[in-house]
N, C-alpha and C positions, 0 to 999 in steps of 0.2 A: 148359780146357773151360768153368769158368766165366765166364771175362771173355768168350768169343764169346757166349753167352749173354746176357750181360749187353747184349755191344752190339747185338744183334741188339732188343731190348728195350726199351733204353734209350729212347725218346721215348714208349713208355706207360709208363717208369716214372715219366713228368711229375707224371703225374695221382697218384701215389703218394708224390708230395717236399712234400707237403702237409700229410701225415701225417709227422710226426719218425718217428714208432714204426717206420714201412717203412724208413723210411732206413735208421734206426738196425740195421734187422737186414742191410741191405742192407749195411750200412759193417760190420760183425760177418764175414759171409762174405768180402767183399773182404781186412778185416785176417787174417782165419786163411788165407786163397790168400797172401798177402804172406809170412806164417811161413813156410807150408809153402814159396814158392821161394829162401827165403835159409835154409831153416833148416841146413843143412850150414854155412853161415859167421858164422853169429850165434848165439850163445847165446837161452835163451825169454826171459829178461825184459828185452829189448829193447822199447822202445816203438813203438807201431803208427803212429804219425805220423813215426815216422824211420824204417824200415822204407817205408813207402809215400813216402817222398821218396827214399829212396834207391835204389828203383826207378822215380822218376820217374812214379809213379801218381799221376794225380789223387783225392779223395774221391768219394767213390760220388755226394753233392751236387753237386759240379762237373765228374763226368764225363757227368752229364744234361744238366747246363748246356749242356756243351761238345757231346754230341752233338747238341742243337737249337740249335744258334746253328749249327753246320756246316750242318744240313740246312736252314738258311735261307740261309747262305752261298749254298749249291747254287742254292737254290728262286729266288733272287734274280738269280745269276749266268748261271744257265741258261733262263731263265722255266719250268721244266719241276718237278717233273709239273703239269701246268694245272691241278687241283683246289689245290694247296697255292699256287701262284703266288698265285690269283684270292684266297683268303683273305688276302692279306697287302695291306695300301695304305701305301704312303709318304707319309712325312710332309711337308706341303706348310703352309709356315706362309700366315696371310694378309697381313702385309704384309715387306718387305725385315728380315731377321734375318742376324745372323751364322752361326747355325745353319742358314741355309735348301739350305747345300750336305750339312750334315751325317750324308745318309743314314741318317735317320730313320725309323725304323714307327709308323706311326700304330695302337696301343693303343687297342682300343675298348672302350668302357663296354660291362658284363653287371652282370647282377642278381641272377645264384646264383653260387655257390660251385662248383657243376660245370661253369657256362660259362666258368669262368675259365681251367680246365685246358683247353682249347682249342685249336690251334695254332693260329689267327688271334690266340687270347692270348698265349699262353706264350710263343710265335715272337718276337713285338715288346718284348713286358718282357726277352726277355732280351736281346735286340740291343741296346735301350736303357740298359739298367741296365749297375751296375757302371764307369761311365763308360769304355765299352768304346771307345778307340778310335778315330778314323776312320781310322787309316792300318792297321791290321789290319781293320777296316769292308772298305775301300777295295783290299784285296791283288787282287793282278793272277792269281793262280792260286789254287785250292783249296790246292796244298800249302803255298806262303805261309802263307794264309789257316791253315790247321790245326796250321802248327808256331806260328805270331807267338800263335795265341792260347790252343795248351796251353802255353807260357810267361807268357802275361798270367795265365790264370786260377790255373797252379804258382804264381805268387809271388803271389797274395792268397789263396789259399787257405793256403800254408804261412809268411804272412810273420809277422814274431814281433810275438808281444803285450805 
C-alpha cells in the first residue's frame, strides 16, 4: 500500500528531495516496508541497503529520479499531455557539436529556490545529469526505456564505495 502511494506521489515529492530531512523519513518508511516483506526470511539486523537491493528497490532519492525522467520519457515520446510537452525545449547548440544529436533539454535559468522544483526544471536536470545515456535517452518503447534505466540508475545508486 505504501509503494502505490508512493508512486502515485512521486513527482511532488520533487519539490521535497530538496530537503534531505523528507527524504530521509521517506527512505525510513520505504526501509521498514523492505523489513516487513523479507521479514519471515531474514533475520532484524540485516542492513537496509542489502535488503532494498535484494528486492531490487531503488532509494526513495532515485525512485523520484526515476519516476520524472519516465514522465519525461512519455512527455517527449508522445508530445502529450500538451501543458508538460510545451514546458520542456530541446537543446539546440548554436554551432556543429558532437553533442548536437544528443537529445538534450535545455535547463533554464530561475532565480528562486521554488522555481527550481519546477518540471520545466527538474524534467531537464535530470534527463541531463548523471550522464544518462543516449541509448537508453533514445529506447524505441517505454518498456525499454524503464527497464534500461531502473538498471542504470540500480547500479549508481548501489555501486560500491
Amino acid at each position: 500500500m505504501h509503494l502505490s502511494a508512493q508512486d502515485l506521489t512521486t513527482p511532488t515529492l520533487f519539490c521535497l528531495a530538496y530537503h534531505q530531512k523528507n527524504v530521509t523519513r521517506l527512505q525510513r518508511v520505504q526501509n521498514a516496508a523492505a523489513r516487513i516483506v523479507v521479514w519471515g526470511s531474514r533475520r532484524r539486523s540485516t542492513n537496509s541497503a542489502d535488503l532494498l537491493k535484494q528486492l531490487h528497490w531503488l532509494p526513495v532519492e532515485w525512485c523520484i529520479k526515476f519516476k520524472i525522467a519516465c514522465i519525461t520519457y512519455k512527455t517527449i515520446s508522445t508530445t502529450q499531455p500538451a501543458y508538460l510537452y510545451s514546458s520542456l525545449k530541446h537543446y539546440t547548440p548554436s554551432g556543429t557539436l558532437c553533442s548536437s544529436d544528443s537529445k538534450s533539454l535545455f535547463v533554464p535559468r530561475v532565480r528562486t529556490c521554488f522555481s527550481s522544483r519546477s518540471f520545466a526544471v527538474a524534467a531537464p536536470t535530470i534527463w541531463n545529469s548523471n550522464s544518462l545515456p543516449l541509448a537508453i535517452r533514445s529506447s524505441v518503447s517505454t518498456y525499454s526505456f524503464r527497464r534500461q534505466l531502473k538498471t542504470f540508475f540500480y547500479n549508481l545508486a548501489f555501486r560500491p564505495s
